[in-house]
C-alpha positions in Angstrom: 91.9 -23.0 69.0 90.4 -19.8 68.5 88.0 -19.7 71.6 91.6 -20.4 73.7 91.6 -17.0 75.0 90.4 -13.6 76.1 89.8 -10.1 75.2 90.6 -7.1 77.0 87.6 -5.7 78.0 89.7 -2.7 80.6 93.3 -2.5 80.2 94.2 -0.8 83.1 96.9 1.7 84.4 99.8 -0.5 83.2 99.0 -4.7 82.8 101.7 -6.9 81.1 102.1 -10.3 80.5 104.6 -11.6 83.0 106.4 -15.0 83.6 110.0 -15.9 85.3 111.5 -13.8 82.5 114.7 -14.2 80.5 117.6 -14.5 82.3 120.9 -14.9 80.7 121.1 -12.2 78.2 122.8 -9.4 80.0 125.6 -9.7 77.9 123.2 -8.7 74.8 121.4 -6.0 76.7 118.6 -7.8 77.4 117.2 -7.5 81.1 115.5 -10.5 82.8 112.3 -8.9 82.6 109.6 -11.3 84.7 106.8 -10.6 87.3 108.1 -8.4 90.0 106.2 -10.3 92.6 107.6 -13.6 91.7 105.8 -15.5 94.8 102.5 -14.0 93.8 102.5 -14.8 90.6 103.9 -18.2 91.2 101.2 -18.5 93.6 98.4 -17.6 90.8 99.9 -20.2 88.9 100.0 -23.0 91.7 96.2 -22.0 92.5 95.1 -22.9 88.6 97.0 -26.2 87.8 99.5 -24.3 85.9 103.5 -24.9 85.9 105.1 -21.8 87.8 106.2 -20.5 85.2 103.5 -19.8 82.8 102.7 -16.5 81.8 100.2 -14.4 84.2 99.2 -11.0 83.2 100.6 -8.7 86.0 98.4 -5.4 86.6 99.5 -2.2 88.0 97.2 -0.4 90.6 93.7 -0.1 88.8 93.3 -3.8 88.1 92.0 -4.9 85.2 88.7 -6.8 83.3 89.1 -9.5 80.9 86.4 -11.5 78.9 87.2 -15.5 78.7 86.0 -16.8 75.3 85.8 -20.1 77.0 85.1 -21.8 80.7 88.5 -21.3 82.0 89.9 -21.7 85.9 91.6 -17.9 87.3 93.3 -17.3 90.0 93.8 -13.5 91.4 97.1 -12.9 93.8 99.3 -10.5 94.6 97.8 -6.7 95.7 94.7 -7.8 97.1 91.6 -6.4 95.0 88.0 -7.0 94.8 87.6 -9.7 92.5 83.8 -10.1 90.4 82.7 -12.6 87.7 80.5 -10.9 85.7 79.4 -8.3 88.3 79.2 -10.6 91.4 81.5 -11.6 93.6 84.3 -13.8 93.5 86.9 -14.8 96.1 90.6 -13.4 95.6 93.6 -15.4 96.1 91.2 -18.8 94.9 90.9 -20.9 92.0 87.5 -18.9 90.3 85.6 -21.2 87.7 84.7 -18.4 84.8 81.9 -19.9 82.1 82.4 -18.9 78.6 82.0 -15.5 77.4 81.5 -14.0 81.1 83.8 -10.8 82.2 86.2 -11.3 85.0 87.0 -8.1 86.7 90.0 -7.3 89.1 89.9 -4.1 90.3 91.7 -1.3 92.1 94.3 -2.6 94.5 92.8 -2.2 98.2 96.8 -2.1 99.4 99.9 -2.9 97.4 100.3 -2.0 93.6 100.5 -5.2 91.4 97.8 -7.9 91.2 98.4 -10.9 89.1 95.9 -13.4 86.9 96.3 -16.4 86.3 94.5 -18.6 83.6 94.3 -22.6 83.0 97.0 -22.8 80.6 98.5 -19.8 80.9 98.8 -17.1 78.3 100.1 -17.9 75.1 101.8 -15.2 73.1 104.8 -15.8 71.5 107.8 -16.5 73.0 111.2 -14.4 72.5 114.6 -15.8 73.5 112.2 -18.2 75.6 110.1 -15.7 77.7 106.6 -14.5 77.0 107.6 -11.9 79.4 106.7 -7.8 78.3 110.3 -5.9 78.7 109.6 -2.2 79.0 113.0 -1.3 78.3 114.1 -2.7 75.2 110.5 -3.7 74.3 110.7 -7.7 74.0 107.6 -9.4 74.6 103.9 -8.6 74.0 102.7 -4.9 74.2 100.7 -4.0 77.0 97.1 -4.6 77.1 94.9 -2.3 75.4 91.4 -2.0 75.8 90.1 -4.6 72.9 93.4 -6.6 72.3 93.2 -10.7 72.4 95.6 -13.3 73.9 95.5 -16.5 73.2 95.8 -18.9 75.8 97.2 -22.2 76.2 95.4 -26.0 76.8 94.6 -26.3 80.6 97.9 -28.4 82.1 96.0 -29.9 84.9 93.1 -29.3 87.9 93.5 -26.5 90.1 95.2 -26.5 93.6 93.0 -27.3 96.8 94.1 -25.3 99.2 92.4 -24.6 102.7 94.7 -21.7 103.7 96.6 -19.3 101.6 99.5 -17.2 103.2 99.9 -14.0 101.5 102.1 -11.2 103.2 100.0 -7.9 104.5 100.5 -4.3 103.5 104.3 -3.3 102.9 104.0 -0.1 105.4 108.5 0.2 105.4 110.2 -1.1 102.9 113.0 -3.2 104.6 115.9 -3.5 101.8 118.9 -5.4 102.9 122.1 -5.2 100.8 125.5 -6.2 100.4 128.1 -2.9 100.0 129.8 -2.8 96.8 131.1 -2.6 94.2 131.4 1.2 94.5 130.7 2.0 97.7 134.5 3.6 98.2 132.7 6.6 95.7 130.9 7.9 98.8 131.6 9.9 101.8 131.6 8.2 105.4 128.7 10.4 106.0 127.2 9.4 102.5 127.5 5.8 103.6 125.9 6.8 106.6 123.0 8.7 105.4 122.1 5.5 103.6 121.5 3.8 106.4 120.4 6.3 108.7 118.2 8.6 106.4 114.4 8.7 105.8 114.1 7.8 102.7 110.4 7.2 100.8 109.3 5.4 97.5 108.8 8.4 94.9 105.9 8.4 92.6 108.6 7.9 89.7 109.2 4.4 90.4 108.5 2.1 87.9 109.0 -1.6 86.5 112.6 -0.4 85.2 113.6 0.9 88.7 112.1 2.0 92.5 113.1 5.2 92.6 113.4 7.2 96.3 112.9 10.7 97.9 115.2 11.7 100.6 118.4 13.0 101.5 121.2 12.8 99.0 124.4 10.6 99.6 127.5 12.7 99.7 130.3 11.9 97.4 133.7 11.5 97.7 134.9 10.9 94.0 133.6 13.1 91.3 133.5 12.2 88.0 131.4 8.9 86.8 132.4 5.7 85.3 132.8 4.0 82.3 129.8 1.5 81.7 129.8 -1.7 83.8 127.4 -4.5 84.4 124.6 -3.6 86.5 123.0 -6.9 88.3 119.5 -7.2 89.6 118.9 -5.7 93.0 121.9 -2.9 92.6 121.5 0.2 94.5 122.8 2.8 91.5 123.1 6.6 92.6 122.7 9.2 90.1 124.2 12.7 90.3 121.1 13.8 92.7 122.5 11.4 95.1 119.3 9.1 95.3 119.1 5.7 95.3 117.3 3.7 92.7 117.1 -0.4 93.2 117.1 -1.6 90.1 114.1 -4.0 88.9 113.8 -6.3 86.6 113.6 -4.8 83.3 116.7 -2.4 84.4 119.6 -1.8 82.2 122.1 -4.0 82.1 124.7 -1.4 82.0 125.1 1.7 83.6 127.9 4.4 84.4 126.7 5.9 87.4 128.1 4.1 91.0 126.5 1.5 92.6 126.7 1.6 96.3 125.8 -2.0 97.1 123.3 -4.6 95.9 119.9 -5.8 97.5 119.9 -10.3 97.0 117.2 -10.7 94.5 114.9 -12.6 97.5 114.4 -9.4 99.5 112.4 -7.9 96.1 109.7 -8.9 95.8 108.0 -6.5 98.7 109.5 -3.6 96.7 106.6 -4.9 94.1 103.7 -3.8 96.1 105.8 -0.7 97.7 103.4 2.7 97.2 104.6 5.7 96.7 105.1 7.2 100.0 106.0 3.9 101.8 108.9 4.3 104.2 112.2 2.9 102.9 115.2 1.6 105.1 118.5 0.5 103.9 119.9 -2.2 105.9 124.0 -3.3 105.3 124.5 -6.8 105.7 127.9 -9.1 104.6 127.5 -12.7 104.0 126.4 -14.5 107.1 126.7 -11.7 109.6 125.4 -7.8 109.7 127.3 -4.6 109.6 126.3 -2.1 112.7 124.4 0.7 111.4 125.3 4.0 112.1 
């Protein structure tokens, strides 16, 4: 139906459309993709009647205003951000009733980086190898919303969550990232190893969807040399020849030559979503069911 959707009326820094992604196509180069904050966005879908995983538009930083071409039920999650209808006030983190033809606006993140929106039926672009998801390495998915371009959205699924309390996790002032060791953590020094876990490290400005990038001290080497491509999973800690270390995110490649020093379990992510440049970053080993001493 043609008044099914909405129109961008501010783009933002950086808002794509999101959903659980694509997994299962590493082996063709393709990277999952999928919200970053997967509780927060599954939370925006919960909060509008929607399955989890329908596709939200995910927003980076400055937020982002949309006009609804008919009455439609949103929900705003993630980064916290004041939230209007039209220019007044709405509540954030709540199902919002939006009539016809009026603006929704969610604006700069008060903490965090990435708000998400969900709409009654979720939005309906086209699907590729089963994901409406936006990959911003090997550009699958919708384009990123520019000021003026339409989605479509999809027929509402059912009513909106009640909900009398909503837990949502506050500002991420360290960055906690627990990992297993491996596969190539025999490449570095045993004072590499331990500068991992006992350096300041901080999230640099050059992070982005494809990978959190960090600031610090570099991880000494003990084999030169790099190696020939291998699979690089979700979560892996790889460390370029500055010595580094960049977790990779979901729309990482799925191959890589540089060595990985060990891998961060995909549930300890989603705080590196909402992770501002500047926050503090510790590296924690662990091993299956018991943790490594530090230092």
């Amino acid at each position: 139906m043609a008044d099914r959707a909405l129109s961008v009326v501010r783009a933002g820094a950086l808002t794509t459309v999101q959903d659980l992604g694509r997994p299962g196509h590493a082996h063709l180069g393709v990277p999952r993709a999928g919200a970053l904050d997967e509780p927060a966005h599954r939370l925006a879908n919960r909060l509008v009647g929607n399955p989890e995983a329908a596709a939200t538009l995910e927003t980076t930083l400055t937020g982002c205003a949309v006009r609804l071409r008919r009455t439609t039920t949103v929900a705003v999650t993630g980064a916290p951000c004041p939230v209007t209808v039209d220019g007044r006030p709405a509540p954030w983190s709540a199902p919002v009733r939006v009539p016809a033809g009026a603006v929704l606006d969610a604006g700069p993140a008060t903490h965090g980086l990435r708000s998400y929106l969900a709409f009654g039926g979720g939005v309906d672009a086209e699907p590729v190898l089963g994901s409406r998801a936006t990959d911003l390495l090997s550009g699958l998915g919708p384009e990123p919303l520019t000021d003026g371009a339409v989605l479509p959205l999809g027929g509402p699924y059912g009513p909106p969550a009640a909900a009398d309390a909503v837990p949502h996790p506050g500002p991420v002032t360290e960055l906690v990232l627990p990992f297993l060791p491996g596969p190539r953590d025999t490449w570095f020094s045993a004072h590499g190893l331990r500068t991992l876990v006992t350096g300041r490290f901080q999230v640099s400005a050059a992070s982005n969807r494809i990978g959190l990038r960090t600031e610090g001290p570099s991880l000494e080497r003990d084999r030169p040399g790099e190696l020939p491509s291998e699979g690089m999973p979700l979560g892996a800690l790889q460390v370029p020849p500055n010595g580094l270390p960049v977790l990779f995110l979901h729309d990482h490649p799925t191959t890589g030559g540089y060595p990985v020093v060990g891998v961060v379990p995909e549930h300890w992510l989603p705080p590196a979503a909402q992770a501002v440049p500047g926050t503090p970053v510790r590296f924690v080993p662990r091993r299956p069911g018991r943790d490594l001493p530090v230092g």
